[in-house]
C-alpha positions in Angstrom: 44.0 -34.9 -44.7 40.9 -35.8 -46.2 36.8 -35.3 -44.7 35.5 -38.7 -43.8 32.4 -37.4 -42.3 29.4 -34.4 -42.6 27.3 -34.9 -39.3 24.0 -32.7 -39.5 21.4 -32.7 -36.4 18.4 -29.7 -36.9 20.9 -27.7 -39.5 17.7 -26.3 -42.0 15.9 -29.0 -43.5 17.7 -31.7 -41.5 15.4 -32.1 -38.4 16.3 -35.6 -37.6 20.2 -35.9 -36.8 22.0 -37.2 -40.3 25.3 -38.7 -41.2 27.1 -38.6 -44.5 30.6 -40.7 -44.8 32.9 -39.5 -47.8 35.3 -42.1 -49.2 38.1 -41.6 -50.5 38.3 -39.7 -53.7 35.4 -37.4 -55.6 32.6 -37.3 -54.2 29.1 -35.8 -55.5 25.8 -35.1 -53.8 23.2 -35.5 -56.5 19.4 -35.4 -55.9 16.3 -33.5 -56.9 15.5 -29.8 -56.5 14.4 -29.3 -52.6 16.3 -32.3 -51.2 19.1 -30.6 -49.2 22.3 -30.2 -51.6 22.8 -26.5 -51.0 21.9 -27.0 -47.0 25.0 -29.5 -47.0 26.8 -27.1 -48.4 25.9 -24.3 -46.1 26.3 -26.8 -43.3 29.9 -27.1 -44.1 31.0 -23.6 -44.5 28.6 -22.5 -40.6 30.8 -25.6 -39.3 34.0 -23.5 -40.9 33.3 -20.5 -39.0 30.6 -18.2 -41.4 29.4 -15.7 -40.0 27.1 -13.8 -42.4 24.0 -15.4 -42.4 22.9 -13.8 -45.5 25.9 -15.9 -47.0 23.7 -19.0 -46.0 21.1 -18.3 -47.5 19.2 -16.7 -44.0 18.3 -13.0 -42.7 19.6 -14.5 -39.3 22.1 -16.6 -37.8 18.9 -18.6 -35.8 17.6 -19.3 -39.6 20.0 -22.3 -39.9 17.9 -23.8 -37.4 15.4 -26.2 -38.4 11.7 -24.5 -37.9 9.6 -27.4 -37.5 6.4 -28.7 -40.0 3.0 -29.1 -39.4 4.6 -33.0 -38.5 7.4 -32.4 -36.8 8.5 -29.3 -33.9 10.9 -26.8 -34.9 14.2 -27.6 -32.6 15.8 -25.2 -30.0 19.3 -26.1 -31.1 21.6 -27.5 -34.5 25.0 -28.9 -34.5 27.1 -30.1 -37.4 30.1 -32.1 -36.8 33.1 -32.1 -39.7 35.3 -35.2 -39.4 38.9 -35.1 -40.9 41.2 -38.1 -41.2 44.7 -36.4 -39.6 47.0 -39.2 -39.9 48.9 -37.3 -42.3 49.1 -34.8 -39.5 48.5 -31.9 -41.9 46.6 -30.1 -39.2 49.7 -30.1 -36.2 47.2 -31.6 -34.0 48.2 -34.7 -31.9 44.7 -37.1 -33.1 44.7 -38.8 -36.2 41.0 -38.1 -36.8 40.0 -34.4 -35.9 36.1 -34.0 -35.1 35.3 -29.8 -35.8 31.4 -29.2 -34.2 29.7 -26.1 -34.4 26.2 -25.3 -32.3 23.5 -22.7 -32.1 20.4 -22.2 -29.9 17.8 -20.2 -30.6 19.0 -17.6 -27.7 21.9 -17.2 -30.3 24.2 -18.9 -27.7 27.2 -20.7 -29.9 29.7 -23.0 -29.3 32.5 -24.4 -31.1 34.5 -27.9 -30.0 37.5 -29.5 -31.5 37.3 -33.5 -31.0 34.5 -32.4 -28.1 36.8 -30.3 -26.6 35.0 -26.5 -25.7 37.0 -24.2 -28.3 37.3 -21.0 -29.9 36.3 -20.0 -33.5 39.6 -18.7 -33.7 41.0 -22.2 -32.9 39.7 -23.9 -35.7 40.5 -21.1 -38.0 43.9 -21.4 -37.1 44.0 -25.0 -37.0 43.1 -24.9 -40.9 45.3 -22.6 -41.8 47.4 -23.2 -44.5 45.8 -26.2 -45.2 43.5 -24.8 -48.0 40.3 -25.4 -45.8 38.1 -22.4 -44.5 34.9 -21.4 -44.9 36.2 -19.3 -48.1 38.5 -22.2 -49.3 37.4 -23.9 -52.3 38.9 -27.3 -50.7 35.6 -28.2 -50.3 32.6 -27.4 -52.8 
């Protein structure tokens, strides 16, 4: 099991809906001070199930939502999609890539989906299980 793919639409300072595609061994995200590296970060471990929003950096779960600039409007929603390739079937799933999406509206409405599918938090946490991959595994850093 390996991620192939961060998908970011109105998490923080991504307004605009961005894809990132991981090949296959290390990977680093390098770039100047401001340009996102921690908000990736914290997008992955929201899309894992974090619940403190202090713990992203936020007073509030509605802070991971991008607020808008004086050039662009703040959005009334952010989703971020984790892609896994599966074909070692490490997560006992029947897909061979495994889509994890997480979304929050303003209202503090949320809503979890695996491969699209309407889900449970506690779904994905215990389709990760054992796997090394949480929001408090350090699988991912």
């Amino acid at each position: 099991m390996r991620l192939i793919r961060l998908e970011l639409n109105g998490f923080k300072s991504f307004a605009k809906k961005t894809e990132l595609a991981f090949g296959d061994g290390i990977t680093a995200v390098i770039g100047p001070n401001g340009s996102g590296k921690s908000n990736i970060a914290d997008a992955v471990r929201w899309v894992l199930g974090e619940q403190n929003a202090r713990a992203l950096r936020g007073a509030r779960m509605e802070d991971v939502i991008f607020s808008g600039t004086q050039q662009r409007r703040a959005q009334a929603y952010c989703e971020v999609t984790l892609t896994f390739d599966n074909a070692d079937g490490l997560l006992h799933v029947p897909f061979s890539e495994v889509a994890v999406t997480r979304r929050v509206y303003r209202s503090g409405e949320s809503e979890y989906c695996i491969n699209r599918s309407p889900c449970r938090l506690r779904d994905i946490v215990e389709m990760f299980r054992d796997t090394g991959v949480g929001r408090d595994g350090y699988s991912i850093i």
